[in-house]
N, C-alpha and C positions, 0 to 999 in steps of 0.2 A: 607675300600678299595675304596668305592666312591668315598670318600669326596679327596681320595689322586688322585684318576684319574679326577673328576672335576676339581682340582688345577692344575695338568698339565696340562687338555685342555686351563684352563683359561691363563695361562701361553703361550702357542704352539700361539694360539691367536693373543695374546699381541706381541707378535716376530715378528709374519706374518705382521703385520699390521705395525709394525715397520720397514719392511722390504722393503712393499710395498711404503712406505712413503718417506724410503729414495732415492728408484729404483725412484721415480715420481720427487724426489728431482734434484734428479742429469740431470734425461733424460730435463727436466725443464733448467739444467743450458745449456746443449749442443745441445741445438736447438735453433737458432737464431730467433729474433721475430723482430729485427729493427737494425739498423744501425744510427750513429754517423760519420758525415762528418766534419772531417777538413782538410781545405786548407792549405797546407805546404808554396807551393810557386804559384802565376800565373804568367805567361810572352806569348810573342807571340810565342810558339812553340807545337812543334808536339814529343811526346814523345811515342814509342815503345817498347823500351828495356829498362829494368831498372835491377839494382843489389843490393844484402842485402849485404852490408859488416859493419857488426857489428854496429855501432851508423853511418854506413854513407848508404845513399841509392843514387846510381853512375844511371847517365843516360843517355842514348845515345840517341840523336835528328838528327832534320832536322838543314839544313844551316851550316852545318860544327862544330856541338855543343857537349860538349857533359862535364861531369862535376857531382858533388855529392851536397847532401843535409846534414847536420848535425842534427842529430834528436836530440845532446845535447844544439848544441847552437842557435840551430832552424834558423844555416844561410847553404843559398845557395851560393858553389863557383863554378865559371863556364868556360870554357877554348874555344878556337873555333881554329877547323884547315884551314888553307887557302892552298888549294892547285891548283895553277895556278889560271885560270878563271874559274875552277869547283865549282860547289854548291854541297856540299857534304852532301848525306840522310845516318845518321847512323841508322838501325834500328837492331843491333845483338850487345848484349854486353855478356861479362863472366870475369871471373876472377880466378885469383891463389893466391897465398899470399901474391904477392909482384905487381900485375902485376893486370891493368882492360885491358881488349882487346876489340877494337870495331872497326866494320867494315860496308865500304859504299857500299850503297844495291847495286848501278850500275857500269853499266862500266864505269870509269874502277875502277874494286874491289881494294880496299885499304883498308889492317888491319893493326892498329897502335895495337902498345902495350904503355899502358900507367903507366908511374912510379907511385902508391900512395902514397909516399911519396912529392917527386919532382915534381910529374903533368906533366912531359913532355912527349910528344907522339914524339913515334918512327913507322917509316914505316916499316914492317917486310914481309911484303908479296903486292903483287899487281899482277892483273889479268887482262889484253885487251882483248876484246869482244865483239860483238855486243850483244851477248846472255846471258853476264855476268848478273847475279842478283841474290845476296846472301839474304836467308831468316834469318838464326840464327847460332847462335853458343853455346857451351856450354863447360866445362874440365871435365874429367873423376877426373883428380888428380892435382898434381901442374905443371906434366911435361907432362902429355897429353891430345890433346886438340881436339874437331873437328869445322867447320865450314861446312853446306849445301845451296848451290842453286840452281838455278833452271837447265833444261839440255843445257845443251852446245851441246853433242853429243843425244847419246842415253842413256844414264843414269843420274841419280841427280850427280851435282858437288859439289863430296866432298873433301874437303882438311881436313889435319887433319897434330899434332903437335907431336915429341915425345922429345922436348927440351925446353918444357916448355913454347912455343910459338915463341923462337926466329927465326926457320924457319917453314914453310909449306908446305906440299907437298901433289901433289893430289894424289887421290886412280881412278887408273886405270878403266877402262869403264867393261874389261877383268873380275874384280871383285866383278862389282856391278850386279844387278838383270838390267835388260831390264825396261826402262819407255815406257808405250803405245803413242801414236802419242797426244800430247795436254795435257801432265802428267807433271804436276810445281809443284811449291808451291808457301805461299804466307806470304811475312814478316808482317803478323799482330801484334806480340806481344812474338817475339823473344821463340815462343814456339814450334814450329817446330821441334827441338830435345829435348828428354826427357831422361836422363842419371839416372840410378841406379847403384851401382855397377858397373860392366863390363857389364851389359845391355847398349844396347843402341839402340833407337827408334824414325824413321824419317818417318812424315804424309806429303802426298803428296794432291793435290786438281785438279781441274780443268776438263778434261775427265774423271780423273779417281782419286779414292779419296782411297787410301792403307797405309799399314804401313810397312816401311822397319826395318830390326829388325840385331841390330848383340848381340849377346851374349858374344864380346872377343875385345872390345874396336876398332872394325870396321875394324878389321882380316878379318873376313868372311860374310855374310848378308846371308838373307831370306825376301821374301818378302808376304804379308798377303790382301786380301781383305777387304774392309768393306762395312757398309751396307748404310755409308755417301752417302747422293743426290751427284753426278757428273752427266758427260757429258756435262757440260758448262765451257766457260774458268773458269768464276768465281763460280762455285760449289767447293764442295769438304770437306777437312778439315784443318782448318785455326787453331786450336789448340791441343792440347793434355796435356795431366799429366798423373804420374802414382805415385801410392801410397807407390807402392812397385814393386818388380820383377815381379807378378802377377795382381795385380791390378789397372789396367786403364781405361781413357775415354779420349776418341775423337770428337771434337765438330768442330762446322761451319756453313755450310747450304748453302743456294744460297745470295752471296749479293747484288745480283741485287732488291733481295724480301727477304730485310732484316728481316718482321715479319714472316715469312713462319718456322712454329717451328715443322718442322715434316721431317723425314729423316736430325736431323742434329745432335743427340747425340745419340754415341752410348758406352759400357762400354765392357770390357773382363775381367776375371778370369782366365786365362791362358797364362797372358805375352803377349797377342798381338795375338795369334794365330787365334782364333775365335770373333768378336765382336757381337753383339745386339744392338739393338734400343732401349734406353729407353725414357720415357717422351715424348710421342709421342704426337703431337696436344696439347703441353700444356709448359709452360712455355717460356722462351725465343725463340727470332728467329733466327738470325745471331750473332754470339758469335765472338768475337778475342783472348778470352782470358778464360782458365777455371785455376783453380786450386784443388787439397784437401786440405782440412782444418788438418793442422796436430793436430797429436794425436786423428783422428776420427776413426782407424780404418777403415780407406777408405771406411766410409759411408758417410761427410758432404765434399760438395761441392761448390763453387763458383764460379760464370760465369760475364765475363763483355762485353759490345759491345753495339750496336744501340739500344738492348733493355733496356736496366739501368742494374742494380746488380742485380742478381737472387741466391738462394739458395737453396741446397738438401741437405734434411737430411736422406735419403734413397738411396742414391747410384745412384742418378740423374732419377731414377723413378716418382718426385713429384719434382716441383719448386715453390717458392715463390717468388718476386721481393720485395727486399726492400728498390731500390733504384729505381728511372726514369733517372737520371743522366744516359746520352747516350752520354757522350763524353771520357768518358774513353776504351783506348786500350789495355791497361797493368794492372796486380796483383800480390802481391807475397806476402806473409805472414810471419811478424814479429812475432810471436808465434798463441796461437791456438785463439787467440782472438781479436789481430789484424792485418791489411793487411797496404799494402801501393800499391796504384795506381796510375796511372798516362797516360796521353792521350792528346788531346785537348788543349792549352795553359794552363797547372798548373800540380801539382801533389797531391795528399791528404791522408793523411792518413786516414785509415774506422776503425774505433771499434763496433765489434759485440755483441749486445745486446743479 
């Protein structure tokens, strides 16, 4: 009877340790330790919004640009709209399945839709202003779509699609939440709206640093505090992602004092309702751009801005930098293991070690 209960401890043992070997194996592959930079393309431009569409990544610039990259034949094609004696800043790109749509930050707003096959852009909306200034855009589906900027009146100006972008129309002042006196936003990196399902989630900066929230594809809203630095034009929150219906983070800070890495990342567990500060006094300081790392379980994170590439592998609690590269504005991830960025005159693709 011993000798049978030693054999199964020796056994139970041997599992464990097996067990433990392959848990250390794996947590080993899913924490990033370094990063691999390659350059796609360099030119003299300023790139914000960028879009995954299967082997092409679409991006929308400064100077009236705006055009995709081929990640099979590793070329760049590129288009430019001239309209009158305007220099047109694209910084909001999205797409549906037939269509990229991008639109110029100022007055006066102009969203083209643009054919991917044929490349030609069509003017589908335009907006006169003094106060015009769109930050981003996003689509729920293929025929509904939104775009926000900053207030016009007393509330954020949103327009939004239900024809699949061929017309626009705005959502009444009547229907949104009240913005406080000095409450914008700010088109860093066309992240501004974050769409889940019929979720949908708009971060504001400046006085005041919130999240607007609608649950019915921007039917109805509710609006949320957080615990983001504002009270300066330039405070607030300049990014966001969410993992899932429930799970998000809200990043930014002051960029006036772009290394100031405290009050600029905060996370919620309940769709937006309540947020927290994480990573306090540590990691990155003025962020434009955050992402999740898909397939983490909305624990691993990516951050890009003045401070280089940073990472968490704990739910933005702990960062690491693994890059200094400070001139990227934009990210988006091509599976769970690599991104493509782009900012600064170039774009590059990052594979995470």
């Amino acid at each position: 009877m011993k000798n049978i209960l030693l054999a199964l401890l020796v056994i139970l043992v041997a599992v464990s340790c097996k067990t433990s070997i392959y848990k250390s194996e794996k947590l080993e592959e899913t924490n990033f330790q370094s990063v691999v930079l390659d350059t796609l393309f360099q030119d003299k431009i300023s790139i914000r919004a960028i879009q995954i569409d299967k082997n092409k990544i679409w991006y929308a610039a400064d100077k009236g640009r705006y055009g995709f990259y081929n990640l099979d034949s590793n070329q760049k094609i590129e288009n430019r709209i001239n309209k009158d004696s305007l220099i047109l800043e694209f910084r909001s790109i999205a797409q549906t399945a037939e269509h990229i749509f991008i639109l110029n930050v100022a007055n006066p707003a102009l969203l083209y839709q643009v054919s991917k096959e044929g490349f030609s852009a069509k003017l589908v909306y335009q907006e006169r202003h003094q106060k015009v200034f769109y930050d981003s855009m996003q689509f729920w589906n293929n025929k509904e779509g939104i775009a926000m900027g900053d207030p016009i009146e007393n509330c954020l100006n949103i327009i939004t699609t239900r024809d699949g972008g061929n017309s626009w129309h705005k959502i009444s002042c009547e229907k949104l939440p009240k913005v406080a006196d000095g409450e914008a936003a700010f088109a860093a990196s066309n992240t501004n709206i974050v769409i889940k399902d019929n979720n949908t989630w708009i971060v504001s900066g400046g006085k005041k640093a919130r999240v607007f929230y609608s649950p019915d594809r921007g039917e109805s809203w509710s609006v949320f505090e957080t615990p983001i630095v504002q009270g300066k034009t330039m405070t607030g929150i300049f990014t966001a992602d969410f993992y899932d219906s429930n799970t998000g983070i809200v990043a930014g800070g002051d960029y006036d004092v772009s290394n100031q890495n405290f009050s600029n990342k905060a996370t919620t567990t309940n769709g937006g309702k309540t947020w927290k500060l994480v990573g306090e006094n540590q990691g990155f300081g003025y962020a434009s751009c955050v992402q999740y790392v898909p397939k983490s379980k909305g624990k691993s994170l990516v951050a890009v801005g003045t401070s280089g590439i940073y990472y968490s592998s704990d739910s933005g609690n702990s960062w690491t930098q693994l890059s200094t590269d400070s001139s990227l504005n934009t990210i988006r991830f091509l599976d769970e293991k690599t991104a493509i960025a782009a900012g600064q005159n170039k774009m590059i693709r990052i594979r995470f070690k």
